[in-house]
VOPAGU-2260 file (C-alpha; in pm, 1 decimal, decimal comma):
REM VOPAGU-2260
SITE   aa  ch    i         X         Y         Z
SITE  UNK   A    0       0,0       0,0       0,0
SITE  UNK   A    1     256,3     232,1     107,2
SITE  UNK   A    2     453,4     157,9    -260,3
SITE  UNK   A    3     119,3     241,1    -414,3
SITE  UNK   A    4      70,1     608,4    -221,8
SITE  UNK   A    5     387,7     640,6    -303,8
SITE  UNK   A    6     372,5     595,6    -661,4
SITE  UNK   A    7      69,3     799,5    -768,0
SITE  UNK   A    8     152,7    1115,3    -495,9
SITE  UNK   A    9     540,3    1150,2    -581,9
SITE  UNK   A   10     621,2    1397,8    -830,1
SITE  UNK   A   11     951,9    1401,6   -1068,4
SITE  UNK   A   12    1155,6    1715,8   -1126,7
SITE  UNK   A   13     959,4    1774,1   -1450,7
SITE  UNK   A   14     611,9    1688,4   -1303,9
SITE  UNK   A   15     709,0    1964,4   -1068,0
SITE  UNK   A   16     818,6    2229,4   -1288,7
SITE  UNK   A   17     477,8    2164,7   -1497,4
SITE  UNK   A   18     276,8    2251,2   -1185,3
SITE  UNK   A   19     456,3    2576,6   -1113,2
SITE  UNK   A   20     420,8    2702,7   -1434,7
SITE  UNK   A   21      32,4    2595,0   -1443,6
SITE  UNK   A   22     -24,3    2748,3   -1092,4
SITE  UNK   A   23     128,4    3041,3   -1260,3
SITE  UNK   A   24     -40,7    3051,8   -1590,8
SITE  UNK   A   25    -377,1    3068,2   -1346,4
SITE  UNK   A   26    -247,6    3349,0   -1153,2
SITE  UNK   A   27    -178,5    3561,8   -1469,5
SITE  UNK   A   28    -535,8    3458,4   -1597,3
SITE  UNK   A   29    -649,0    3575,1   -1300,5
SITE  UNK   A   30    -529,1    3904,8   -1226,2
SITE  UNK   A   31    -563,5    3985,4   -1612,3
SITE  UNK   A   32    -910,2    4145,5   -1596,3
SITE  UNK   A   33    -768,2    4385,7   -1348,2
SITE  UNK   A   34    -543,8    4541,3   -1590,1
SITE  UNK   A   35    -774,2    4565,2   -1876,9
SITE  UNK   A   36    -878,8    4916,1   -1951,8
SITE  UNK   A   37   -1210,3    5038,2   -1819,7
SITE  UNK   A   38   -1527,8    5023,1   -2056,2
SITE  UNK   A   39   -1828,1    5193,7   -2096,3
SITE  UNK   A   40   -2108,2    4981,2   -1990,2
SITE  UNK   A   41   -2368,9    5176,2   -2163,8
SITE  UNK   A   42   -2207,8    5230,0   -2512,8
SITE  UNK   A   43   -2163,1    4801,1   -2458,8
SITE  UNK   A   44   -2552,5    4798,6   -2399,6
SITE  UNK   A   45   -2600,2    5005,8   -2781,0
SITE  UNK   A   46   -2351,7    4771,5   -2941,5
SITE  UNK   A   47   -2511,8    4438,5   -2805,4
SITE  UNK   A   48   -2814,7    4606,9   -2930,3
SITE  UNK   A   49   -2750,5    4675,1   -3258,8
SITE  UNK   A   50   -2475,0    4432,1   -3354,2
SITE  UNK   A   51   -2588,2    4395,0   -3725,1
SITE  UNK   A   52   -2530,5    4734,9   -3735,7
SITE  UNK   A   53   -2177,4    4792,4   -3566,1
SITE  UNK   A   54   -2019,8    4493,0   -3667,3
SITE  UNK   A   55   -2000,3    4687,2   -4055,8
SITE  UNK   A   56   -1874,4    5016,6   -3913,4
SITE  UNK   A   57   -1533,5    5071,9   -3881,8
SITE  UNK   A   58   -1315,8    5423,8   -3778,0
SITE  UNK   A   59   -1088,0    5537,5   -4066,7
SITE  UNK   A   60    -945,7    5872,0   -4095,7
SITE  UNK   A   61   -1043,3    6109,1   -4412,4
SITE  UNK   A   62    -796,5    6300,2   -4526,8
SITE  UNK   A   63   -1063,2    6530,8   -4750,1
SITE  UNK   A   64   -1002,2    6877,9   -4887,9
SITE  UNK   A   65   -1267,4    7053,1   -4679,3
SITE  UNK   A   66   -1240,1    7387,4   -4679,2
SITE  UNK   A   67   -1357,6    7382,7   -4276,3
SITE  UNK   A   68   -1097,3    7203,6   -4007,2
SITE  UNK   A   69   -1238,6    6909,4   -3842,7
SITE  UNK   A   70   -1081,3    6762,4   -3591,3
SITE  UNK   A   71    -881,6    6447,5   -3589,2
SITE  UNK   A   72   -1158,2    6298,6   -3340,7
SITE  UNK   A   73   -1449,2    6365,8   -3591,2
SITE  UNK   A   74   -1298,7    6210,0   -3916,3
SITE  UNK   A   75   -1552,6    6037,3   -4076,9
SITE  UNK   A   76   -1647,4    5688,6   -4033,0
SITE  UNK   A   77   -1690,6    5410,1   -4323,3
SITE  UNK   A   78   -1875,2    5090,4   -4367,7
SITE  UNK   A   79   -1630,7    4787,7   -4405,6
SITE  UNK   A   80   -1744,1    4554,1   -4747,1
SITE  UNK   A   81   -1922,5    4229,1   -4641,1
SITE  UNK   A   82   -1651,1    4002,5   -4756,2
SITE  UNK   A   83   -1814,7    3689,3   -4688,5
SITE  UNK   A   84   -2123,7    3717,7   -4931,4
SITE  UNK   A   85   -1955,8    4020,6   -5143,8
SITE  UNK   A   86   -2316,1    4166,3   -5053,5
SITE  UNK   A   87   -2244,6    4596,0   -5192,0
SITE  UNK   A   88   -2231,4    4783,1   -4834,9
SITE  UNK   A   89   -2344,9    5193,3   -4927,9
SITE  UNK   A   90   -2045,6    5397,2   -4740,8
SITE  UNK   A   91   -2165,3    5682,1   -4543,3
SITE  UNK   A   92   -1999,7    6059,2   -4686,6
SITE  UNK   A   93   -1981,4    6318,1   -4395,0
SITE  UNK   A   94   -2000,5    6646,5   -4516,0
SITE  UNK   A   95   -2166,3    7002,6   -4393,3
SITE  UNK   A   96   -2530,8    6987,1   -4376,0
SITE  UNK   A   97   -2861,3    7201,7   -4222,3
SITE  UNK   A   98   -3075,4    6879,7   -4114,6
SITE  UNK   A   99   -3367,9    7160,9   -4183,8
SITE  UNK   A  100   -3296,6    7130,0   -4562,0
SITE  UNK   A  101   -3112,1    6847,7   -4625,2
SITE  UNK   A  102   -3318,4    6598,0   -4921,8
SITE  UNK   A  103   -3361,6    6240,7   -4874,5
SITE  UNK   A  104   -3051,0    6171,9   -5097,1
SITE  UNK   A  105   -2858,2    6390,4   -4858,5
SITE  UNK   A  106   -2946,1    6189,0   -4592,0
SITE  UNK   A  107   -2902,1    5844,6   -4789,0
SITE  UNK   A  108   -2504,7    5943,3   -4837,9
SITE  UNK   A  109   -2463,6    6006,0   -4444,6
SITE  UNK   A  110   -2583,8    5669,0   -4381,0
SITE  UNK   A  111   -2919,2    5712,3   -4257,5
SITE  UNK   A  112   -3210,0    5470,5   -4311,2
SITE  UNK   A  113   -3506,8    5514,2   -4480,6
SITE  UNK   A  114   -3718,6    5479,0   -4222,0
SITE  UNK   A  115   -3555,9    5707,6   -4034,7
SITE  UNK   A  116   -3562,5    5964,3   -4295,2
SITE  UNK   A  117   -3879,8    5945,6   -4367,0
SITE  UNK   A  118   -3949,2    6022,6   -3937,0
SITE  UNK   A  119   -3735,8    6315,7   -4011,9
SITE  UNK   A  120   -3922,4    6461,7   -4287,9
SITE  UNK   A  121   -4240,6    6416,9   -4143,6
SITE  UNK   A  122   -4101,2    6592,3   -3864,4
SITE  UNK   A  123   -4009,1    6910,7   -4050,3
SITE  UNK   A  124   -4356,9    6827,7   -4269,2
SITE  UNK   A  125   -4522,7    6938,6   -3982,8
SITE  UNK   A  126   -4393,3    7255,3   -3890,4
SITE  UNK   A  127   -4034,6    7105,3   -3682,5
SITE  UNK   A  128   -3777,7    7283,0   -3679,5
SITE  UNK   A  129   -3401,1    7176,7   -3582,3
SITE  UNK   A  130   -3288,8    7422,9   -3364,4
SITE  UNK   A  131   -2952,3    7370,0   -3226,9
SITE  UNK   A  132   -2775,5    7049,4   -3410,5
SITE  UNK   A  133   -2828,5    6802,3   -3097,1
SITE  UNK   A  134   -3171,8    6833,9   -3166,1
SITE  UNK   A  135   -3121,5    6545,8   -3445,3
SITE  UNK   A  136   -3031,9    6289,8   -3082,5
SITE  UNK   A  137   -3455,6    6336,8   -3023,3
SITE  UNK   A  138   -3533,6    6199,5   -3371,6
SITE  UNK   A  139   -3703,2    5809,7   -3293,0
SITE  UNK   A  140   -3449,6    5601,6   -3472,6
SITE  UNK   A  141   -3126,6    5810,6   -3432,1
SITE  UNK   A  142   -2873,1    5653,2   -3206,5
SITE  UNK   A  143   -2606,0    5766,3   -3012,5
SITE  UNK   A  144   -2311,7    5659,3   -3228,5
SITE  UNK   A  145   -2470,3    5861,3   -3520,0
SITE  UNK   A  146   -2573,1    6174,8   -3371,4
SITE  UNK   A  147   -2204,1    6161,6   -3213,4
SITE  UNK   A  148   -2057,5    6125,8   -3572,3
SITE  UNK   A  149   -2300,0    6371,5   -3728,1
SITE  UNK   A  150   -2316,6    6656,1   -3482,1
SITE  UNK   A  151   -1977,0    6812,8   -3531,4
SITE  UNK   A  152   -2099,3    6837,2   -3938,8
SITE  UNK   A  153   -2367,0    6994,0   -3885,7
SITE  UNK   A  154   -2424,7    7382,2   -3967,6
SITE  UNK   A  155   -2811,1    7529,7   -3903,2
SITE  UNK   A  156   -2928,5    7839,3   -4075,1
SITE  UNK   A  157   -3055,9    8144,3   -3856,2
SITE  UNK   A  158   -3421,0    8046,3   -3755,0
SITE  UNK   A  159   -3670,7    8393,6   -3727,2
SITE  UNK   A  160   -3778,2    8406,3   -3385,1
SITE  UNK   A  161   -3503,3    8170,3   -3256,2
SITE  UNK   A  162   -3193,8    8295,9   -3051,0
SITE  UNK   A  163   -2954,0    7979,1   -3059,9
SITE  UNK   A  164   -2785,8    7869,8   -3343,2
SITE  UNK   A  165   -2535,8    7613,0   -3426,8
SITE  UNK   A  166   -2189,2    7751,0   -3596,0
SITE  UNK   A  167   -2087,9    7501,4   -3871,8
SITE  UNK   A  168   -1708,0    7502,1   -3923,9
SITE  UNK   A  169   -1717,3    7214,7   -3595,1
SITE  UNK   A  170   -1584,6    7286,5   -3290,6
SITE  UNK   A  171   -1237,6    7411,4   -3361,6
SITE  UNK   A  172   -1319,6    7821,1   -3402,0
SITE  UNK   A  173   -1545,3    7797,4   -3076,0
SITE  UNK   A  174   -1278,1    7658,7   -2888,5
SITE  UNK   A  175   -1043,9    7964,9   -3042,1
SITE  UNK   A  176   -1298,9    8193,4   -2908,2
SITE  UNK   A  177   -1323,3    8106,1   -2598,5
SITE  UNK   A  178    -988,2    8030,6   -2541,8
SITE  UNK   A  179    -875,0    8233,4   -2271,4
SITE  UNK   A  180   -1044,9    8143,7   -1978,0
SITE  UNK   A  181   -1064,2    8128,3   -1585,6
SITE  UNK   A  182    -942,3    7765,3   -1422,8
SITE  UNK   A  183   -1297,4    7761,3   -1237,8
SITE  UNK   A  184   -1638,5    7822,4   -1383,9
SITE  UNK   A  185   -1829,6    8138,3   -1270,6
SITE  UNK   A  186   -2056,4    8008,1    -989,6
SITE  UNK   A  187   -2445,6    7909,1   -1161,8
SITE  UNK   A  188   -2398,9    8006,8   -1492,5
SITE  UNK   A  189   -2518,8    7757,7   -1716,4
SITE  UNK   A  190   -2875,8    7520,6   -1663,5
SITE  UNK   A  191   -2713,1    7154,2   -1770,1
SITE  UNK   A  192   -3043,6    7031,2   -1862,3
SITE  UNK   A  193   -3069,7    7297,4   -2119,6
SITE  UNK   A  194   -2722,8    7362,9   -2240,0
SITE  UNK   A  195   -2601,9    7299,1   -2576,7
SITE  UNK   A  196   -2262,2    7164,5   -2730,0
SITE  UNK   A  197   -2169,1    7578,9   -2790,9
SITE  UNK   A  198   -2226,7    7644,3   -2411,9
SITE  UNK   A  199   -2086,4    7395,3   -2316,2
SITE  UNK   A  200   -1722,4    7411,4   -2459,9
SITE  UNK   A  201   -1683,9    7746,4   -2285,6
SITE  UNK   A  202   -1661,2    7550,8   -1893,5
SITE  UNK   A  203   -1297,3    7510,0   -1859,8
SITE  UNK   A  204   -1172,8    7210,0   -2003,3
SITE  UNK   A  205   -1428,4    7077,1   -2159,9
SITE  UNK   A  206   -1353,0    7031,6   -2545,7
SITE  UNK   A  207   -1637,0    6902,0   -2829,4
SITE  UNK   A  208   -1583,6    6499,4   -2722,2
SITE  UNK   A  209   -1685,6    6597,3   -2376,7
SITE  UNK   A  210   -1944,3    6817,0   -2435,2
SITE  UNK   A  211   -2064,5    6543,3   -2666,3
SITE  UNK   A  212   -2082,1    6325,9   -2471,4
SITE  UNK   A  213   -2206,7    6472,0   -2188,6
SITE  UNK   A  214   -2513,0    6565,8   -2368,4
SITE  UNK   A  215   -2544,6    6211,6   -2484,8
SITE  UNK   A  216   -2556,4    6121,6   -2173,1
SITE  UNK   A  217   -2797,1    6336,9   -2071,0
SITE  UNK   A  218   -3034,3    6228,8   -2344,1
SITE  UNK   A  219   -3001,1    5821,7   -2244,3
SITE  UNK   A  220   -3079,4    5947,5   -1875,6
SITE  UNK   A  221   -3377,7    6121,0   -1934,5
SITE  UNK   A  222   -3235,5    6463,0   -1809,3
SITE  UNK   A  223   -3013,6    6549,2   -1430,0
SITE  UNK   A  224   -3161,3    6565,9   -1141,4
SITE  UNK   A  225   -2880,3    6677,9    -977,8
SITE  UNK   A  226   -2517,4    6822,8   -1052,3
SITE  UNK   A  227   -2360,4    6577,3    -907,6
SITE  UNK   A  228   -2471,0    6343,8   -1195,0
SITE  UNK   A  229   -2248,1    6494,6   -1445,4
SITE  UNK   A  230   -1942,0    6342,4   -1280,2
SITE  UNK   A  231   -2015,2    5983,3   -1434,0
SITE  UNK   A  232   -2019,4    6097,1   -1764,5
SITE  UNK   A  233   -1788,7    5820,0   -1929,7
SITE  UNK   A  234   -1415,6    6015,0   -1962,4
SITE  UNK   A  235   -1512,8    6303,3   -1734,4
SITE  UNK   A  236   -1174,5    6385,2   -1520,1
SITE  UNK   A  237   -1299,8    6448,8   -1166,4
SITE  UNK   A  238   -1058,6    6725,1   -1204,3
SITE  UNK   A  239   -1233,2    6899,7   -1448,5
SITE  UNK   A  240   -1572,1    6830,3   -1309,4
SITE  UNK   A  241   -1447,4    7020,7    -986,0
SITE  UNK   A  242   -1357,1    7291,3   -1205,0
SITE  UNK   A  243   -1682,8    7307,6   -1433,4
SITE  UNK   A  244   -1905,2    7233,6   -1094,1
SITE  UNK   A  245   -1932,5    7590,6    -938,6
SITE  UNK   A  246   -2051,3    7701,2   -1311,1
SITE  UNK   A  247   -2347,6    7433,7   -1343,9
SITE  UNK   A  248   -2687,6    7467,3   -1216,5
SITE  UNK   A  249   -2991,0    7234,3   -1258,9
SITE  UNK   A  250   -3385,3    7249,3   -1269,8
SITE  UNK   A  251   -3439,3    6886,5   -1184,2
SITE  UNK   A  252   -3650,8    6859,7   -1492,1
SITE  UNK   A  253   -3651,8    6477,0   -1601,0
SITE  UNK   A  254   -3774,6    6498,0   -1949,5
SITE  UNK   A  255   -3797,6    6064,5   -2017,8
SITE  UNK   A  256   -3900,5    5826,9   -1763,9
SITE  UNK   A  257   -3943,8    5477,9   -1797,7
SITE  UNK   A  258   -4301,2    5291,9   -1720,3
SITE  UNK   A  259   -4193,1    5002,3   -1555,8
SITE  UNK   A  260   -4563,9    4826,3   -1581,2
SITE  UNK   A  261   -4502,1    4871,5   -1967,1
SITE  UNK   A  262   -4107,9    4860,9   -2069,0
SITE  UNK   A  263   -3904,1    4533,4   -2199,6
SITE  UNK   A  264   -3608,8    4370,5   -2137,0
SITE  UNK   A  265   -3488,6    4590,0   -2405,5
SITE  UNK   A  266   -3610,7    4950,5   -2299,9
SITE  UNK   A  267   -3509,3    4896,3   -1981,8
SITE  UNK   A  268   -3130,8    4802,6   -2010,1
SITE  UNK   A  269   -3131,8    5135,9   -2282,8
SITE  UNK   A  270   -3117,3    5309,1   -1926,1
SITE  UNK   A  271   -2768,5    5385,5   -1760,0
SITE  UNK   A  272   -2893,1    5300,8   -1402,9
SITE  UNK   A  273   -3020,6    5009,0   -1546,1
SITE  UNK   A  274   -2828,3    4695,6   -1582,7
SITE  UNK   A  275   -2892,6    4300,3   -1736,4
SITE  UNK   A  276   -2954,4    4180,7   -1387,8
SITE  UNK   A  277   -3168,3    4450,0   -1268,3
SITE  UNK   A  278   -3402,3    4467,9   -1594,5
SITE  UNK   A  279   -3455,2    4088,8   -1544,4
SITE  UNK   A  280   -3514,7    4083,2   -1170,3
SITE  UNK   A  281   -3745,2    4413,7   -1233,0
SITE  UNK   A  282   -3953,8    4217,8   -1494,3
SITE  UNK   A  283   -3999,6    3877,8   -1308,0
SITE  UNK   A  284   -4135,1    4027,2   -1003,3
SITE  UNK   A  285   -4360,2    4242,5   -1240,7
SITE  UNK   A  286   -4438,3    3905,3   -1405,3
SITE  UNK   A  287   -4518,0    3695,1   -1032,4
SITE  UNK   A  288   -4729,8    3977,2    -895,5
SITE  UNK   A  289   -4888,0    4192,4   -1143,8
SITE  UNK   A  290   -4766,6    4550,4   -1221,2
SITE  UNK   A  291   -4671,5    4780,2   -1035,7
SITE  UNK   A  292   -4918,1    4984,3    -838,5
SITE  UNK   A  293   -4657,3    5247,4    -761,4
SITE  UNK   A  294   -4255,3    5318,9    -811,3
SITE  UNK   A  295   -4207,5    5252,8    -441,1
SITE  UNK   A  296   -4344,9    4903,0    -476,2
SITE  UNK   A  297   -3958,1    4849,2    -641,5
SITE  UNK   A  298   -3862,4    4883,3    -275,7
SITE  UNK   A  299   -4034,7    4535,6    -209,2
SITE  UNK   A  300   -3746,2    4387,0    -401,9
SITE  UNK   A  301   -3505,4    4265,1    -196,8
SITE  UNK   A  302   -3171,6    4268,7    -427,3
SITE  UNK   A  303   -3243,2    4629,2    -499,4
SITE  UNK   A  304   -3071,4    4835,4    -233,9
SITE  UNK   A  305   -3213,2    5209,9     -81,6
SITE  UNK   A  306   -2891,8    5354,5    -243,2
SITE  UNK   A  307   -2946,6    5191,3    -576,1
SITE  UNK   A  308   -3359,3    5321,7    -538,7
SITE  UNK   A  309   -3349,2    5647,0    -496,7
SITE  UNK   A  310   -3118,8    5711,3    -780,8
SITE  UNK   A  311   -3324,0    5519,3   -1007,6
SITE  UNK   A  312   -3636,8    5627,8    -915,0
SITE  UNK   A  313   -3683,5    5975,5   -1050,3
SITE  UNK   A  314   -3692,3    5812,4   -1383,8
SITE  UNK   A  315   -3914,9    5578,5   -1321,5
SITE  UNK   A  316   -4337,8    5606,0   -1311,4
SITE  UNK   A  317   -4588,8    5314,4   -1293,1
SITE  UNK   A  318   -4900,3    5368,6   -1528,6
């Protein structure tokens, strides 16, 4: 017996070595994650979404002869050729457009779908009226990658009657302009649930990305409720937000909420707040006791903490 134990529990020299460097493979594997860079969980939540989609877009710089400088970050985007069928792909142009005038074959060549243009027309059909250029983030169909890509191209004629207006040579000569500024933000100058790209770029150091996508964030909330909210917008120094801070004030208006007796799987994970587990844990209780009389009835839920509640909630109603 003893030869036996022996026999299956002894280990040569190479046996050994082969262990050490498994038990350190599995450390490496381990630790890995930790050192991968940081992602945005939302803009994961579009691109699960619309895979089809983003799986044919790929970033390529344009080296065109536009008379206007746009920046390096807003070169034009291009759809890659499906190679496996040879299927003809239509590759979106970028160019300077008023979304007011722009015809249907204008829209075609920035990569917009019919369906979509046709929700845009009707729009203007009816007495719309685009208005600053993030107005085109509203428009059912649009989604945040493309009003990201179009925005900085985007130059609106003076409306009659309208006081904000959207300069179309980008975001370079507004940056020139305001330039020279102070390293904090004048204390309450500028409502963030209202402001546009254009006020925006004036807070200290906050360029066109940021501003973009602080609006788009914004717009997937539903509006701020608070100040304090514009800290997790995804690439947002905290230094800067200290900076910007004194200079933002909010009306707590929440312009989107989400019925939870009526939303799917789908409309719910849309939200930031919102996450896979939540959506599904949100939607079987709704499913093993009826809907939801009220928003605090979400309290009844056990894995959902007071924390996680009452930053959710604003955006929530129960019809």
């Amino acid at each position: 017996m003893k030869h036996i134990l022996k026999e299956y529990f002894s280990f040569s020299r190479k046996e050994r070595n082969a262990v050490l460097v498994l038990v350190f493979l599995i450390i490496i594997i381990f630790i890995l994650p930790y050192f991968m860079p940081f992602q945005d969980d939302n803009a994961d939540k579009i691109r699960l979404l619309s895979l089809s989609e983003e799986s044919l877009m790929k970033e390529s710089r344009n080296d065109s002869s536009d008379s206007f400088n746009i920046p390096e970050n807003f070169k034009p985007s291009h759809y890659e050729k499906q190679l496996a069928n040879h299927t003809a792909v239509t590759v979106p142009e970028l160019f300077i457009f008023d979304p007011n005038t722009l015809s249907f074959e204008g829209w075609k060549k920035l990569g917009i779908k019919d369906k979509t243009i046709h929700t845009i027309q009707n729009y203007l059909q009816k007495g719309g009226k685009f208005v600053t250029a993030e107005d085109i983030s509203k428009i059912y169909g649009m989604n945040p990658q493309q009003t990201e890509r179009l925005i900085p191209w985007i130059k609106i004629k003076s409306i009659p009657g309208k006081d904000k207006s959207f300069p179309g040579k980008s975001f370079g000569p507004v940056r020139e302009q305001y330039k020279e500024q102070t390293d904090i933000a004048p204390k309450g100058i500028l409502d963030i649930n209202s402001a546009d790209s254009v006020s925006l770029v004036k807070l200290p150091g906050i360029g066109p990305r940021l501003a973009s996508r602080i609006i788009n964030f914004r717009n997937k909330l539903g509006g701020f409720y608070a100040v304090d909210q514009v800290a997790e917008t995804y690439g947002l120094p905290d230094s800067t937000f200290q900076k910007i801070k004194p200079g933002l004030t909010v009306d707590g208006t929440i312009f989107r909420r989400i019925d939870i007796n009526s939303s799917d799987l789908k409309q719910l994970i849309l939200h930031p707040y919102i996450n896979y587990n939540l959506a599904n844990v949100i939607l079987q209780y709704r499913s093993q006791h009826g809907k939801f009389k009220e928003v605090d009835d979400l309290k009844k839920i056990e894995t959902i903490s007071p924390g996680q509640f009452k930053k959710l909630a604003p955006y929530l109603l129960a019809q």
